[in-house]
C-alpha positions as CSV (number, residue, x, y, z in Angstrom):
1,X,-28.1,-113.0,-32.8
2,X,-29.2,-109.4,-32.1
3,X,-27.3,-106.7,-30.2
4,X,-27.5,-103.1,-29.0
5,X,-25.2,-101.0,-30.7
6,X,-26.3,-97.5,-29.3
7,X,-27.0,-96.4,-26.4
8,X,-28.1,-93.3,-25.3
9,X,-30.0,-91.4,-22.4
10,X,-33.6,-91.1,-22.7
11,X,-35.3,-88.1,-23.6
12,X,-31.8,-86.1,-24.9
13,X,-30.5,-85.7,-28.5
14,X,-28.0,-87.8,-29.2
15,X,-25.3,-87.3,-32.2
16,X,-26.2,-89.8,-34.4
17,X,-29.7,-87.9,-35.0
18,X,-27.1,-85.9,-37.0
19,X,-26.6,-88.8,-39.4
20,X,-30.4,-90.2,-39.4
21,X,-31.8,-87.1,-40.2
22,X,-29.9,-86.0,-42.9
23,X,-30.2,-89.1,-44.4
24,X,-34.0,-89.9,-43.8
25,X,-35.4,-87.1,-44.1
26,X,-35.2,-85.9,-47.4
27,X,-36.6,-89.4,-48.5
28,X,-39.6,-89.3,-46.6
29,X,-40.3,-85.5,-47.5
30,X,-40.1,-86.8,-51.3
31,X,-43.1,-88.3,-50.3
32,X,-44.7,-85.3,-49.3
33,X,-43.6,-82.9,-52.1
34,X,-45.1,-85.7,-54.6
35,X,-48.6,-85.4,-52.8
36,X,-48.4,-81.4,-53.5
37,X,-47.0,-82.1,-57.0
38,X,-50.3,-84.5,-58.0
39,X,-52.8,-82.1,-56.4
40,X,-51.8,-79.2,-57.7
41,X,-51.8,-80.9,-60.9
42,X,-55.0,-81.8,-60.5
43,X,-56.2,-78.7,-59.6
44,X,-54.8,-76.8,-62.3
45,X,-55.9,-79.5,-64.9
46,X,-59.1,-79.2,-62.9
47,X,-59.5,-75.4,-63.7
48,X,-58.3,-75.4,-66.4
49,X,-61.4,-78.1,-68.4
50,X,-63.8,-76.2,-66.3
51,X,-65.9,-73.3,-68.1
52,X,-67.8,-71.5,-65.5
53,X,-64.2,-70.8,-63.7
54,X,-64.5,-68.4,-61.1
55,X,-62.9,-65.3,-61.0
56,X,-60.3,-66.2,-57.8
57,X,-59.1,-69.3,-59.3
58,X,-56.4,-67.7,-61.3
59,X,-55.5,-66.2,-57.9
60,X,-55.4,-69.5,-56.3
61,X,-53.5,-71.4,-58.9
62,X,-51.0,-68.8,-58.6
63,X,-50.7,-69.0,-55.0
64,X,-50.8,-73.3,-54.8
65,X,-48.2,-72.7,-57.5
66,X,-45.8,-70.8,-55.3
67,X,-46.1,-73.2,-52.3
68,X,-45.1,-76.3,-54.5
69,X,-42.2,-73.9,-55.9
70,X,-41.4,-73.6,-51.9
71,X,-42.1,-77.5,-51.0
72,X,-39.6,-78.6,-53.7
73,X,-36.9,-76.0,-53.5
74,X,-36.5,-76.0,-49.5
75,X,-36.7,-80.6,-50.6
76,X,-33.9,-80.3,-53.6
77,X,-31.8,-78.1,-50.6
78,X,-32.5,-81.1,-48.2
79,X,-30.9,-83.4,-50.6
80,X,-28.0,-80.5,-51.7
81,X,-27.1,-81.4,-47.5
82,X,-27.3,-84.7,-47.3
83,X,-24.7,-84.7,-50.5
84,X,-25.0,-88.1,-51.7
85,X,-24.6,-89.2,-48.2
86,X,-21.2,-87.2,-48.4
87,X,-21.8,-84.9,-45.8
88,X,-20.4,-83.9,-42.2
89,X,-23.0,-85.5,-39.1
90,X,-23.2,-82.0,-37.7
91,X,-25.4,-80.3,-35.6
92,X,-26.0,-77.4,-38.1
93,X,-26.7,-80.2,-40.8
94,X,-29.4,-81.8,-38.2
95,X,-30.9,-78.1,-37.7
96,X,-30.6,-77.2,-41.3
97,X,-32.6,-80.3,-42.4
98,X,-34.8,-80.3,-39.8
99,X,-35.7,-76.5,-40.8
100,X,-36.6,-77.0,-44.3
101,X,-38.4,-80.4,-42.9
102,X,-40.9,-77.9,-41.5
103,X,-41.1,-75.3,-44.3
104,X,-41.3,-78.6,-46.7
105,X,-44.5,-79.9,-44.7
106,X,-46.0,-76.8,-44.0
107,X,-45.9,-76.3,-48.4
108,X,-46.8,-79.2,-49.1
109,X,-49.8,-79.0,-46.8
110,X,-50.5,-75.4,-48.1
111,X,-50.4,-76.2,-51.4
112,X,-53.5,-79.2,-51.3
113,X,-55.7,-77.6,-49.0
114,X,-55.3,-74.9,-51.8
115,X,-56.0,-77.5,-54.4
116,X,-59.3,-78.6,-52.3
117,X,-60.4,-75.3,-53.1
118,X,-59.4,-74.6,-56.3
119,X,-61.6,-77.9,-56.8
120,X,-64.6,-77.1,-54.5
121,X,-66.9,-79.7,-53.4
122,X,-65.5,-82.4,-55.9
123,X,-62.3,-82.7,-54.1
124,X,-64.5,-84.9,-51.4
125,X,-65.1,-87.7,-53.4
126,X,-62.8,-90.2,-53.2
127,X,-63.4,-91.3,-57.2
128,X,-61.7,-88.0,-57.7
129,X,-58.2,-88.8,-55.6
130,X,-57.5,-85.4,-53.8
131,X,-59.3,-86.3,-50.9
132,X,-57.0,-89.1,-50.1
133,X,-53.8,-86.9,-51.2
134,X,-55.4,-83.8,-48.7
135,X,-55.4,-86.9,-45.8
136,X,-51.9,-88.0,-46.9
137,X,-50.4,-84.9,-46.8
138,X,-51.3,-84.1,-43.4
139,X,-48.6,-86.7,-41.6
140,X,-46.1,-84.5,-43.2
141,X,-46.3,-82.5,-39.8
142,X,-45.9,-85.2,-37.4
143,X,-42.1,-86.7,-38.1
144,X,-39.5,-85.6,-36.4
145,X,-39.3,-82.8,-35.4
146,X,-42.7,-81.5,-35.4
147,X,-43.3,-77.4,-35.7
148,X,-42.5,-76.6,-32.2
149,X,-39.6,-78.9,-31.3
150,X,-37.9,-77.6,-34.6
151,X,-38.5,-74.2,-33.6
152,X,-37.0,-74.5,-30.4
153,X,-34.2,-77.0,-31.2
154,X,-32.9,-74.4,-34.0
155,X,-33.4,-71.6,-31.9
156,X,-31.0,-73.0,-29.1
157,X,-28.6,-73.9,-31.9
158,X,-28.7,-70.5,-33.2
159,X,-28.5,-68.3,-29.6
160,X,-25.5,-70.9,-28.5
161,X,-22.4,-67.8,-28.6
């Protein structure tokens, strides 16, 4: 036997977003920050066999370096909320999650597309592997919230007096 035990008006945020969020989505951007993790190491490993390196790859490796640092900092803060599933359903919890949801994916996104380059025209092949992690990453973007709901849910949250 099945039964509806929620209901809510279509189209409006309802309050118990506050629990599924911070509860879901540090899981699923796990997922994400392990794509960057395993390009970036590939890059760098990539790099670093290679012996006609070119001169910007230190650059690069420096700059896919700081994004991961960004994708798994704003992730391990996702997780500090969600407190063992200790926390308060909240409103500023929802927006706080769904903040670092977007600066997670927009990292982790960073971060391979910077690893495509550091690997040039190798990172194409699929018997290399970063092709598949650069499609992966890319859904990162589209759970909820994407960019521009996130940007406008927070902003009313912040402007309320």
């Amino acid at each position: 036997m099945y039964a509806i035990v929620l209901t809510r008006p279509q189209g409006e945020f309802h309050p118990f977003w506050h629990v599924v969020l911070t509860v879901a989505m540090p899981l699923i951007m796990s997922v994400y920050a392990g794509i960057a993790r395993k390009a970036a190491e590939m890059a760098i490993e990539g790099a670093r066999g290679n012996k006609d390196v070119k001169s910007h790859v230190p650059l690069s490796v420096g700059s896919i370096h700081n994004d991961l640092t960004a994708a798994e900092t704003q992730w391990r803060d996702m997780v500090r909320i969600a407190n063992n599933l200790d926390f308060d359903p909240s409103e500023e919890n929802a927006q706080a999650i769904l903040s670092r949801k977007t600066n997670v994916a927009n990292a982790c996104i960073s971060t391979v597309e910077k690893a495509m380059e550091v690997v040039g025209g190798q990172g194409f092949f699929r018997s290399f592997g970063l092709e598949r992690l650069f499609r992966d990453v890319q859904a990162a973007k589209y759970h909820p919230l994407q960019e521009k709901d996130q940007h406008q849910f927070t902003g009313e949250y912040l402007l309320r007096p």
